[in-house]
Biopython code that builds the backbone (N, CA, C, O; Angstrom):
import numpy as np
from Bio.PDB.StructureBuilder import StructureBuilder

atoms = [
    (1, "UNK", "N", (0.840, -1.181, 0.000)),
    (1, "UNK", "CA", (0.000, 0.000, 0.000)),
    (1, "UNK", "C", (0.887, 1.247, 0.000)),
    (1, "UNK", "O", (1.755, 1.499, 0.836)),
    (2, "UNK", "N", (0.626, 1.813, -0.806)),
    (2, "UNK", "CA", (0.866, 3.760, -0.886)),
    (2, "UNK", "C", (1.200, 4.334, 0.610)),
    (2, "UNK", "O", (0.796, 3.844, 1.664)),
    (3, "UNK", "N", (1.935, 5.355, 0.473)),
    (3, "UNK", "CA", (1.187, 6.303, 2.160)),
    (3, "UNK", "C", (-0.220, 6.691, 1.874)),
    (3, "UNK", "O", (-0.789, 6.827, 0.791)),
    (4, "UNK", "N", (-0.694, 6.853, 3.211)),
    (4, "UNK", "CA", (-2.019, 7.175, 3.659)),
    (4, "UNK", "C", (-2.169, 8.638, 4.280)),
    (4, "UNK", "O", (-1.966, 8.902, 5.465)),
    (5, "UNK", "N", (-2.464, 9.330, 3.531)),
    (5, "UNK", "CA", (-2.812, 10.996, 3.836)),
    (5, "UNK", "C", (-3.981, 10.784, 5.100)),
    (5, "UNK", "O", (-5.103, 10.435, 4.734)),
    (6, "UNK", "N", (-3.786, 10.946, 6.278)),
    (6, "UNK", "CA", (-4.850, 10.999, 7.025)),
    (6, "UNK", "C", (-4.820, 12.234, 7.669)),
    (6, "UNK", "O", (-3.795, 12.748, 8.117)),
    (7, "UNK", "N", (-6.604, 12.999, 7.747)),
    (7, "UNK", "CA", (-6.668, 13.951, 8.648)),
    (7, "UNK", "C", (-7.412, 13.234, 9.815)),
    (7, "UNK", "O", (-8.012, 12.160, 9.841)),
    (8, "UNK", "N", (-7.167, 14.213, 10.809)),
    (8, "UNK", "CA", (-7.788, 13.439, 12.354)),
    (8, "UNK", "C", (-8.245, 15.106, 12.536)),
    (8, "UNK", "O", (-7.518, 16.094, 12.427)),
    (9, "UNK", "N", (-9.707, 15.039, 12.850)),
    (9, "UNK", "CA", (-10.264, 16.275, 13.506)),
    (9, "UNK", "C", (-10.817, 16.081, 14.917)),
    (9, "UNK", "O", (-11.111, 14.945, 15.291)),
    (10, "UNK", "N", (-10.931, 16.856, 15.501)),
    (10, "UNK", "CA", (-11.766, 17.228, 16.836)),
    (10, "UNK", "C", (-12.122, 18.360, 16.996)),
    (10, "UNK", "O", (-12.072, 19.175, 16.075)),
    (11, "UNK", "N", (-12.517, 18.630, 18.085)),
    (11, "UNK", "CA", (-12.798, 20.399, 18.160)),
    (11, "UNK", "C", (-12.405, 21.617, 18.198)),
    (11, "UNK", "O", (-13.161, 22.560, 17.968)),
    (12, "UNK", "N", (-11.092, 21.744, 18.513)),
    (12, "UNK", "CA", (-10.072, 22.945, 18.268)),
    (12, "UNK", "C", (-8.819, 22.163, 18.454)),
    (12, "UNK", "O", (-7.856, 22.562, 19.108)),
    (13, "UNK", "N", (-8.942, 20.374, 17.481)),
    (13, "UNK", "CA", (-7.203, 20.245, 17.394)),
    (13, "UNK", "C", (-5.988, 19.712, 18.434)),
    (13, "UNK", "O", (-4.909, 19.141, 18.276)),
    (14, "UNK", "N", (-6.853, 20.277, 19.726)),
    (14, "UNK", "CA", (-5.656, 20.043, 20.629)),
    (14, "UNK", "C", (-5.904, 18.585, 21.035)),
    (14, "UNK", "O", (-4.874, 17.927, 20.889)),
    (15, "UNK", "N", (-6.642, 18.074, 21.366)),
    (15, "UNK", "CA", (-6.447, 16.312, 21.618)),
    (15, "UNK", "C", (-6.269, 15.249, 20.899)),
    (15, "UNK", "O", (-6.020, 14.093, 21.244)),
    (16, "UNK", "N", (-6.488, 15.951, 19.356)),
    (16, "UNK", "CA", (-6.630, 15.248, 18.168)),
    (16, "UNK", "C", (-4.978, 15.167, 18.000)),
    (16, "UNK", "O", (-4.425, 14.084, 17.804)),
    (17, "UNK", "N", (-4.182, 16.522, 18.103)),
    (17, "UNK", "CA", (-2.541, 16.489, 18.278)),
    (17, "UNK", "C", (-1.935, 14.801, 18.934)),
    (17, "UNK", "O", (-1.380, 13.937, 18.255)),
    (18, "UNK", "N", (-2.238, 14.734, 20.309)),
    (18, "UNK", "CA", (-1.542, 13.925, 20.595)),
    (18, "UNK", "C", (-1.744, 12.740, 20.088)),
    (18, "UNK", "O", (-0.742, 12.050, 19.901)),
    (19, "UNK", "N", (-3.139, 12.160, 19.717)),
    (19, "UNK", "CA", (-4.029, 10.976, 19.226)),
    (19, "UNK", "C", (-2.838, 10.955, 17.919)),
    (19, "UNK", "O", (-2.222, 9.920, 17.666)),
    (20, "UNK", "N", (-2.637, 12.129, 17.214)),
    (20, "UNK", "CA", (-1.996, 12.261, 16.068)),
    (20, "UNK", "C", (-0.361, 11.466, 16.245)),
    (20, "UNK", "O", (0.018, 10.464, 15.639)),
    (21, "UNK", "N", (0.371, 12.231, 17.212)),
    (21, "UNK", "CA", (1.451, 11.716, 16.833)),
    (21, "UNK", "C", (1.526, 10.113, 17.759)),
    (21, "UNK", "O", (2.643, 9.603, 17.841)),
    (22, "UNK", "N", (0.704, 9.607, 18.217)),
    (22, "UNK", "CA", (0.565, 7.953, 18.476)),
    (22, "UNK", "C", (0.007, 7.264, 17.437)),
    (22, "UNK", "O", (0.405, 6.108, 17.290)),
    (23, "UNK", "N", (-0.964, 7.761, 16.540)),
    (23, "UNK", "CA", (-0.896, 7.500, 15.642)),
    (23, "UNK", "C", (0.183, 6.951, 14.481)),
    (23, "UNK", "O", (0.047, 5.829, 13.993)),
    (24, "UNK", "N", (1.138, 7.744, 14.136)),
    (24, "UNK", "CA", (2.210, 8.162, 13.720)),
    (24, "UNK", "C", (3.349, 7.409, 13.878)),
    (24, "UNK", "O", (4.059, 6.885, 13.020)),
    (25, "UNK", "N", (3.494, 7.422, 15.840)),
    (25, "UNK", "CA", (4.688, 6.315, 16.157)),
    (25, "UNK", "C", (4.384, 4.641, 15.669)),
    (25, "UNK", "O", (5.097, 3.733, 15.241)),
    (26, "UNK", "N", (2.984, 4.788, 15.977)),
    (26, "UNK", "CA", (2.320, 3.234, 15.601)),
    (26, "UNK", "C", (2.107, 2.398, 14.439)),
    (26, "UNK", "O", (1.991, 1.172, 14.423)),
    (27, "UNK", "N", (2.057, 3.526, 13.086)),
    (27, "UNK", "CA", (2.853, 3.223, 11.640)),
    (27, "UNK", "C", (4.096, 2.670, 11.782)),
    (27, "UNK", "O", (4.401, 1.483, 11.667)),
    (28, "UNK", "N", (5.253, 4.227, 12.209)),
    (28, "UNK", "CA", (6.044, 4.075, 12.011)),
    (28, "UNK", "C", (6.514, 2.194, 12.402)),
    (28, "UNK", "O", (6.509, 1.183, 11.699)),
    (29, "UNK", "N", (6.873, 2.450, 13.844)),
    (29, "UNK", "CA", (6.507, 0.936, 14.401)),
    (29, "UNK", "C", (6.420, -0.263, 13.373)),
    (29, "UNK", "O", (7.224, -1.186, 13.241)),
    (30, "UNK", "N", (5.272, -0.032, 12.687)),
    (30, "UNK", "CA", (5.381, -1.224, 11.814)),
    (30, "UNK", "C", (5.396, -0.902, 10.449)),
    (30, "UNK", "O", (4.622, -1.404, 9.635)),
    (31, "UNK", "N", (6.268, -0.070, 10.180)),
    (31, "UNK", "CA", (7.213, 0.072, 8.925)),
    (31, "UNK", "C", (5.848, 0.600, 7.888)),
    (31, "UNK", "O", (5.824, 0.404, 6.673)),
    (32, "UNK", "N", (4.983, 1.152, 8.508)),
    (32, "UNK", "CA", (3.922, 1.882, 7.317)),
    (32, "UNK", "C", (4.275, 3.609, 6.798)),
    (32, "UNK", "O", (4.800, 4.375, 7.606)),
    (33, "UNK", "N", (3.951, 4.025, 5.523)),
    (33, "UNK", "CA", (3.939, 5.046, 5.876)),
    (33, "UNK", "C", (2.733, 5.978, 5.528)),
    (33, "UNK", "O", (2.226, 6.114, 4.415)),
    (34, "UNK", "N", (2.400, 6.545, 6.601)),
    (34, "UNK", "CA", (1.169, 6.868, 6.968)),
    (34, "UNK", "C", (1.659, 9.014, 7.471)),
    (34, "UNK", "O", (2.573, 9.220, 8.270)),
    (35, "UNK", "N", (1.086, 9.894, 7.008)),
    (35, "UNK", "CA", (0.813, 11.171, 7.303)),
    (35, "UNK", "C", (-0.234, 11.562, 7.587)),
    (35, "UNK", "O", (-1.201, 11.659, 6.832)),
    (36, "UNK", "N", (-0.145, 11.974, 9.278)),
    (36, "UNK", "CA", (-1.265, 11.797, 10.398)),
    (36, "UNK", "C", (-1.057, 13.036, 10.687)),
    (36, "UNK", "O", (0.011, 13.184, 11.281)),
    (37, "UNK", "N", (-2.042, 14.657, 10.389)),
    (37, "UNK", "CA", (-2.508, 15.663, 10.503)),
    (37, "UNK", "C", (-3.628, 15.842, 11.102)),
    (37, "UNK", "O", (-4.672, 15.315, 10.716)),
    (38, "UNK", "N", (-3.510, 16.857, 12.445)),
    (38, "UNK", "CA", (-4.434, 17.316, 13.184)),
    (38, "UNK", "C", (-5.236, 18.267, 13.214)),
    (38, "UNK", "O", (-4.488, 19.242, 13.141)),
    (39, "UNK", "N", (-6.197, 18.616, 13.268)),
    (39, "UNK", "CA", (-6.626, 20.040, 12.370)),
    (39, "UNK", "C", (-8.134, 19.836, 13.097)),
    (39, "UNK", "O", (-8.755, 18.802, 13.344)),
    (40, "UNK", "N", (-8.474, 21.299, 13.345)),
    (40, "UNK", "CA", (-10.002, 21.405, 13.853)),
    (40, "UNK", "C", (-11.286, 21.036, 13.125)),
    (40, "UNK", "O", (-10.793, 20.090, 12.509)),
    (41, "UNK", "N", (-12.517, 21.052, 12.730)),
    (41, "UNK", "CA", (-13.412, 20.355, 11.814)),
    (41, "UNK", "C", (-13.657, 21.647, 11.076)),
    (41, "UNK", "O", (-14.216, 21.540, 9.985)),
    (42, "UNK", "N", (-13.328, 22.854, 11.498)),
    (42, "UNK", "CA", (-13.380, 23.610, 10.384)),
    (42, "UNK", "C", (-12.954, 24.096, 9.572)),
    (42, "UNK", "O", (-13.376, 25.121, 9.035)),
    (43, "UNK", "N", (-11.587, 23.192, 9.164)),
    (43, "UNK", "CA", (-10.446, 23.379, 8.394)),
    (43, "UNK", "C", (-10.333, 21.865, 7.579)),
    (43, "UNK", "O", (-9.351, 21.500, 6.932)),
    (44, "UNK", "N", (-11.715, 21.012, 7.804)),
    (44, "UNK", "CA", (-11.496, 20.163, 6.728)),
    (44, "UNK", "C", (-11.651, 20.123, 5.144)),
    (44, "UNK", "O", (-11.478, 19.153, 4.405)),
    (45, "UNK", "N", (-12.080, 21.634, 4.755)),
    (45, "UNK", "CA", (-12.407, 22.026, 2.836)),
    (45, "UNK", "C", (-10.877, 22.170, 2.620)),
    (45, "UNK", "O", (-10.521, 21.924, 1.468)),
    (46, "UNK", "N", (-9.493, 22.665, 3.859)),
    (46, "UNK", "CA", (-8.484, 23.154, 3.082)),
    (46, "UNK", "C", (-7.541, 22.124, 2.709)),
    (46, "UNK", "O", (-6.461, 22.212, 2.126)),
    (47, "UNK", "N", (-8.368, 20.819, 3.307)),
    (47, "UNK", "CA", (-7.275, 19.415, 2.911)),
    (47, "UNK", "C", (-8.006, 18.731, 2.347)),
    (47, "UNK", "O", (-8.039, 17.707, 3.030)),
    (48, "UNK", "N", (-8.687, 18.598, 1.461)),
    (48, "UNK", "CA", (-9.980, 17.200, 0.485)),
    (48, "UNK", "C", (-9.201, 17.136, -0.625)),
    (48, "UNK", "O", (-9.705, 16.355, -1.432)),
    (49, "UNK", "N", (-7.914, 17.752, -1.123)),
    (49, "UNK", "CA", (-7.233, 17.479, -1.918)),
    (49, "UNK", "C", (-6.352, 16.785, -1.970)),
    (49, "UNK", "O", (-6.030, 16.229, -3.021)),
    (50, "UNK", "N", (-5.733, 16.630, -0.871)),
    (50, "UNK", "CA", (-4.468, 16.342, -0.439)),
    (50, "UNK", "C", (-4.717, 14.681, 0.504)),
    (50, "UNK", "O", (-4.020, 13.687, 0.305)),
    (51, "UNK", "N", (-5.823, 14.758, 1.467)),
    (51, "UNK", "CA", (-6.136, 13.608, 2.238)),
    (51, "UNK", "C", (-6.710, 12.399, 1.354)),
    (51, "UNK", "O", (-7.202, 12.620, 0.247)),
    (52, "UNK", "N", (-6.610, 10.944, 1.967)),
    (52, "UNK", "CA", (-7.404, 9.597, 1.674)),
    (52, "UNK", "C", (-8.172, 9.194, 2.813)),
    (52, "UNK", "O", (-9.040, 8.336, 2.653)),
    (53, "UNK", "N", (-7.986, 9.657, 3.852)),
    (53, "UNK", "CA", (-8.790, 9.254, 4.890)),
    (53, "UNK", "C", (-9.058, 10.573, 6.014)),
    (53, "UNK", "O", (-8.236, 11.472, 6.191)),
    (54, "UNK", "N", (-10.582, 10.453, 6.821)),
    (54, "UNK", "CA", (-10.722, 11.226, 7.434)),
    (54, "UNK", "C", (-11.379, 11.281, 8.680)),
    (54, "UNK", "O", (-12.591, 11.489, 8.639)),
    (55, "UNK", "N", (-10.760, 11.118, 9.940)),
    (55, "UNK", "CA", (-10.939, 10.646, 10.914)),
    (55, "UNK", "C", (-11.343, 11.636, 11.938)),
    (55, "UNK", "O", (-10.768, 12.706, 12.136)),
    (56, "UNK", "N", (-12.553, 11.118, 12.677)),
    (56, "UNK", "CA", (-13.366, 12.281, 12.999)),
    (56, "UNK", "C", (-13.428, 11.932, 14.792)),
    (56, "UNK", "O", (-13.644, 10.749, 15.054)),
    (57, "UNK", "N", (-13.285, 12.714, 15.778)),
    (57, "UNK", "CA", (-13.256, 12.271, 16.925)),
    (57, "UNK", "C", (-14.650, 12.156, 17.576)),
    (57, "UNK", "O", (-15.515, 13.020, 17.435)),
    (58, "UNK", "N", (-14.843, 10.758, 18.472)),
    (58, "UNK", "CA", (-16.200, 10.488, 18.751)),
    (58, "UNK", "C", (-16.972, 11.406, 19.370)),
    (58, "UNK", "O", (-18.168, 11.153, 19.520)),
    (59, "UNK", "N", (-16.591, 12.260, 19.696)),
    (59, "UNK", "CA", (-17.737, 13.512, 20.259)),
    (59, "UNK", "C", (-17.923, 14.120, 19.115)),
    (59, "UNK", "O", (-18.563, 15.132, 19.400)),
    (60, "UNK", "N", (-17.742, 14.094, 18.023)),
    (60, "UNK", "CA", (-18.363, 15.107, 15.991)),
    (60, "UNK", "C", (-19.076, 14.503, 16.153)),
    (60, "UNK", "O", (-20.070, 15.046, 15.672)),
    (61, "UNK", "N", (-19.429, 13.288, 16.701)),
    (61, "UNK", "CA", (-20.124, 12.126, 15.932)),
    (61, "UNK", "C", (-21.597, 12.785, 15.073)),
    (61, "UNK", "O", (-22.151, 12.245, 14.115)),
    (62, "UNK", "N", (-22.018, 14.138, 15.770)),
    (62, "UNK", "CA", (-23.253, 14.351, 15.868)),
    (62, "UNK", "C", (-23.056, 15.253, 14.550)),
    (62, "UNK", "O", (-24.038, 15.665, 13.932)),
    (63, "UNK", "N", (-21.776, 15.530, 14.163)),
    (63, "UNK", "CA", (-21.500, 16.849, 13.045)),
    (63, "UNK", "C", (-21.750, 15.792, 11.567)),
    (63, "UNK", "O", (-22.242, 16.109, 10.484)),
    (64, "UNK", "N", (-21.217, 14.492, 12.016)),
    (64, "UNK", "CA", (-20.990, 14.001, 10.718)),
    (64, "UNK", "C", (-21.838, 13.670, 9.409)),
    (64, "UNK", "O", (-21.520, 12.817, 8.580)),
    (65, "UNK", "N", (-23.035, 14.530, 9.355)),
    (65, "UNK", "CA", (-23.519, 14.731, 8.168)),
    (65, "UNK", "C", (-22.985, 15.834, 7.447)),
    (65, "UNK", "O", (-22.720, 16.032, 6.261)),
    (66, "UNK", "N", (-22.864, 16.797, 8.976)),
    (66, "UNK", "CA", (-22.021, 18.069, 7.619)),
    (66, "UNK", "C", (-20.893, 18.016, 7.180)),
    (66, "UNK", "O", (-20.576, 18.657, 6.178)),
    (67, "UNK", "N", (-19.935, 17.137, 7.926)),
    (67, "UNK", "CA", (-18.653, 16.934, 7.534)),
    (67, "UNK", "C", (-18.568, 16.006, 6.239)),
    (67, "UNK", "O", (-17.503, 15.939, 5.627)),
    (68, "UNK", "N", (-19.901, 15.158, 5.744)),
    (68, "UNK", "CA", (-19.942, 14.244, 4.434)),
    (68, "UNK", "C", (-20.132, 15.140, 3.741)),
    (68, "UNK", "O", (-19.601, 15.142, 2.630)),
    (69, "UNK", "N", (-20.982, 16.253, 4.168)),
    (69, "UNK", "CA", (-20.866, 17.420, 2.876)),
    (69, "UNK", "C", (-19.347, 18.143, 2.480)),
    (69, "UNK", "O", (-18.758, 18.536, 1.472)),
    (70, "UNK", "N", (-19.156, 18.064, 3.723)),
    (70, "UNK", "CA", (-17.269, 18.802, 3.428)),
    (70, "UNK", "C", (-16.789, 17.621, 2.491)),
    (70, "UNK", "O", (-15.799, 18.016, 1.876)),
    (71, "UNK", "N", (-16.994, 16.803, 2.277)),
    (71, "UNK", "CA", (-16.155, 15.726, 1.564)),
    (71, "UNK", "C", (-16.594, 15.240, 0.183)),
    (71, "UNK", "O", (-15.895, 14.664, -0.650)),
    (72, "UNK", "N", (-17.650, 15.517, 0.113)),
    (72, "UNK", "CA", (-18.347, 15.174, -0.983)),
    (72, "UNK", "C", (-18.279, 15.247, -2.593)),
    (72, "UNK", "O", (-19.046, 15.962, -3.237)),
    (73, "UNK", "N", (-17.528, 14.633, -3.036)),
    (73, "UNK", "CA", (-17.653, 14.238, -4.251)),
    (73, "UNK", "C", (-16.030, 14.245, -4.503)),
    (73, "UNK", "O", (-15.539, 14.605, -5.573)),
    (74, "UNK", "N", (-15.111, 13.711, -3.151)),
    (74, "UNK", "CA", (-13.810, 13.328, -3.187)),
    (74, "UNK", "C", (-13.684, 11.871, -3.035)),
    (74, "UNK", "O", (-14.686, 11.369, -2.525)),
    (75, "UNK", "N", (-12.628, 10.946, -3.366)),
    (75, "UNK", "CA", (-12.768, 9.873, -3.087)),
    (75, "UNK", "C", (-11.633, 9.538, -1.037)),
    (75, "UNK", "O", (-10.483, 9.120, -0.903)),
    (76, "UNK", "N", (-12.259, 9.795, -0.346)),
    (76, "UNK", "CA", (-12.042, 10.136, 1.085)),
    (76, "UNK", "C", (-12.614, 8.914, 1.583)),
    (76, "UNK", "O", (-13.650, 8.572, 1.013)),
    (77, "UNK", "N", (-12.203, 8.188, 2.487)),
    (77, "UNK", "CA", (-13.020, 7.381, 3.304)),
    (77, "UNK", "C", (-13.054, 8.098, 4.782)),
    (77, "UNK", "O", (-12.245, 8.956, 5.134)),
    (78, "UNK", "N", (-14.086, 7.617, 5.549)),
    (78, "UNK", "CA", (-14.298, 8.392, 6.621)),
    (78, "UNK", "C", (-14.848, 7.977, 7.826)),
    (78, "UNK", "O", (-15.807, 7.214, 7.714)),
    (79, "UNK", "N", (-14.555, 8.227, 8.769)),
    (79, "UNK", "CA", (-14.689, 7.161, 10.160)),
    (79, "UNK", "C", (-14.541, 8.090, 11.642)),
    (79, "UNK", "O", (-13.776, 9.024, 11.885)),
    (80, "UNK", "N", (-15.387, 7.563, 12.343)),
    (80, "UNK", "CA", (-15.238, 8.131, 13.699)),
    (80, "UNK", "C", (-14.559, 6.961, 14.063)),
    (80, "UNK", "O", (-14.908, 5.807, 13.814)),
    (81, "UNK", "N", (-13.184, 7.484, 14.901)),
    (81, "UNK", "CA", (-12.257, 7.194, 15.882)),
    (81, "UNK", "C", (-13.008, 6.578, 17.156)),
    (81, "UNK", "O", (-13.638, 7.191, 18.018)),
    (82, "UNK", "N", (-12.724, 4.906, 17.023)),
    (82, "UNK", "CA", (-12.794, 4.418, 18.021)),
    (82, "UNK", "C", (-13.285, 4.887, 19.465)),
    (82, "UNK", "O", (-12.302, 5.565, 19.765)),
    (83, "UNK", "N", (-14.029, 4.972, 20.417)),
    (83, "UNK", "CA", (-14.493, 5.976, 21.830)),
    (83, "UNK", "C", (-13.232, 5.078, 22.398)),
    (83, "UNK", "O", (-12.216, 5.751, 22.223)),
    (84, "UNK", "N", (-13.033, 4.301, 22.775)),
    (84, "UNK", "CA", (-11.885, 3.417, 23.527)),
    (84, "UNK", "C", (-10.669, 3.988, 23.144)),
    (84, "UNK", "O", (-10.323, 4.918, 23.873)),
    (85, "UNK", "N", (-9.923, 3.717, 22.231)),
    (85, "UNK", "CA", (-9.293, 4.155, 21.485)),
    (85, "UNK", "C", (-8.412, 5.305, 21.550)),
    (85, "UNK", "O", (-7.209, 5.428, 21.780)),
    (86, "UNK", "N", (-9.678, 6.393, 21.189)),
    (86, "UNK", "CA", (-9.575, 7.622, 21.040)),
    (86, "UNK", "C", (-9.345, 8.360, 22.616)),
    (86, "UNK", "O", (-8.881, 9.501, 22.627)),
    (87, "UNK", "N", (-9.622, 7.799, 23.706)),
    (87, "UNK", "CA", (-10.224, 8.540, 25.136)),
    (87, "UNK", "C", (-8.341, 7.776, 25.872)),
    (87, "UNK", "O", (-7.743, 8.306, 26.808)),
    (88, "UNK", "N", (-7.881, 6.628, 25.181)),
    (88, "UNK", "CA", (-6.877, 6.196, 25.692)),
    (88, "UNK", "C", (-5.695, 6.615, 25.371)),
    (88, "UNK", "O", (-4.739, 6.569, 26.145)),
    (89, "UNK", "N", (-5.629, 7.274, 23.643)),
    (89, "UNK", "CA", (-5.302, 7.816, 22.690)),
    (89, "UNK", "C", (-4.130, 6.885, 22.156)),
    (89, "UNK", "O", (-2.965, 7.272, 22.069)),
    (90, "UNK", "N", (-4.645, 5.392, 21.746)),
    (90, "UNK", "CA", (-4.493, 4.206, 21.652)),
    (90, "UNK", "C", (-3.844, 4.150, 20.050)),
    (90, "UNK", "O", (-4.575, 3.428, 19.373)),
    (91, "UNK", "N", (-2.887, 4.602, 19.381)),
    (91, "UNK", "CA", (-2.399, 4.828, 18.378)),
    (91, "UNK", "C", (-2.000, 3.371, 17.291)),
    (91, "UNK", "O", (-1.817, 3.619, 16.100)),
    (92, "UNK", "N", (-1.910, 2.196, 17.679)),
    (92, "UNK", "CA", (-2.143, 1.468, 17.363)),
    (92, "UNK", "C", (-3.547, 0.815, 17.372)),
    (92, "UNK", "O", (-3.634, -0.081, 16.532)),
    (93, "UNK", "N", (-4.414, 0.978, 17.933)),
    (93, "UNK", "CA", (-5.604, 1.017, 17.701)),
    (93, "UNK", "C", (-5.990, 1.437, 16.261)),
    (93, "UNK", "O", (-6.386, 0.790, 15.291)),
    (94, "UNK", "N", (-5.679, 3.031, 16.508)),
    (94, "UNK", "CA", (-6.559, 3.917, 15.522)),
    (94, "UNK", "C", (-5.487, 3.151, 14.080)),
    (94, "UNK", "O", (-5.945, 2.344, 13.272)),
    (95, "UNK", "N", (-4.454, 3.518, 14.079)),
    (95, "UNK", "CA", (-3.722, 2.660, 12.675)),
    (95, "UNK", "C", (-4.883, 1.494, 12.035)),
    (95, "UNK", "O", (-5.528, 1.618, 10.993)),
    (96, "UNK", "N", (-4.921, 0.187, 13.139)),
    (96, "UNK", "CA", (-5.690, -0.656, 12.667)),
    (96, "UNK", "C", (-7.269, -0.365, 11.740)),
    (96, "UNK", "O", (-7.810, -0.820, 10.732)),
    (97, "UNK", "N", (-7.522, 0.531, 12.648)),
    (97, "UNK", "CA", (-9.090, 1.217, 11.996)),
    (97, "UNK", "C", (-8.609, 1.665, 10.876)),
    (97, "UNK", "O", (-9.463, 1.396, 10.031)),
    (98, "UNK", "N", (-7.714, 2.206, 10.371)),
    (98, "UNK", "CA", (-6.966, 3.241, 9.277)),
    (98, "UNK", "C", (-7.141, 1.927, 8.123)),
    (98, "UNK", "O", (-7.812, 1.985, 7.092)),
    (99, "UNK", "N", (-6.365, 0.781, 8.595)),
    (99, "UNK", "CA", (-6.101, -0.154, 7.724)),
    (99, "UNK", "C", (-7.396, -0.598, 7.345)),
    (99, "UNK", "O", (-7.643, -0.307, 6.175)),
    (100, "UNK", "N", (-8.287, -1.190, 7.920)),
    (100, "UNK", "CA", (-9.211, -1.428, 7.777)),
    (100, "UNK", "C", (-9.880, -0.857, 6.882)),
    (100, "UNK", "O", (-10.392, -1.539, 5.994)),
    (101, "UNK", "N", (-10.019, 0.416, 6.908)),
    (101, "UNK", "CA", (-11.055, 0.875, 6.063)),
    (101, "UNK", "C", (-10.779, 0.917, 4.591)),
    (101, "UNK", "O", (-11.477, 1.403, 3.702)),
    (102, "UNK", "N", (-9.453, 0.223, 4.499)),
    (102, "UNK", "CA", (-8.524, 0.294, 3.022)),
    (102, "UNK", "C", (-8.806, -1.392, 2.290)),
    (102, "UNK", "O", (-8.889, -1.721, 1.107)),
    (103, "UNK", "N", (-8.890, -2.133, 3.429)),
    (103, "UNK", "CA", (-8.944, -3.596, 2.853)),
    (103, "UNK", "C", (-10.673, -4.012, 2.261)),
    (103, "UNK", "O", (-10.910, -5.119, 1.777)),
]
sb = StructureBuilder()
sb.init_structure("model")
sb.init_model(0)
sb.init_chain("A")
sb.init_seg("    ")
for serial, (resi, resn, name, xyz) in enumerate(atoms, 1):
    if name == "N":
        sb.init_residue(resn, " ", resi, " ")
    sb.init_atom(name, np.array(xyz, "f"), 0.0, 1.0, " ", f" {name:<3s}", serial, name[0])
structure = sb.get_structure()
């Protein structure tokens, strides 16, 4: 597999940061390469070019119709982040979900 452009949003970024770089170590780890960007949900129109995946933290959960509109008519896959996971900030976790949504 290619690298994997992933954005990770939450609400202003800052918890999505650390989720991000465990993310990141947890590729690395197993020799993937994966680019894991943190960014608030209202800065997801300035990356639909650039991203393949788009990972949304389980408290959006409630946004994520408007965020399918932010995405819409890109080829993006898209997923709320594990609640376990995400609250542990379980970076091998979230990788696996990453993979997943590719196979």
């Amino acid at each position: 597999m290619d690298k994997i452009n992933v954005l990770l949003v939450c609400g202003s970024g800052a918890s999505s940061g650390f989720m991000a770089a465990n993310i990141r170590k947890a590729a690395s780890a197993r020799g993937l390469e994966m680019s894991v960007t943190a960014r608030s949900e209202a800065e997801i129109s300035n990356y639909v070019d650039e991203i393949d995946c788009l990972l949304v933290g389980p408290h959006l959960a409630s946004e994520l119709d408007y965020i399918k509109e932010d995405i819409e008519g890109y080829d993006i896959k898209l997923d709320i982040i594990d609640k376990g996971a995400y609250s542990k900030l379980n970076g091998d976790q979230v990788v696996d979900q990453i993979l997943g949504m590719f196979s």
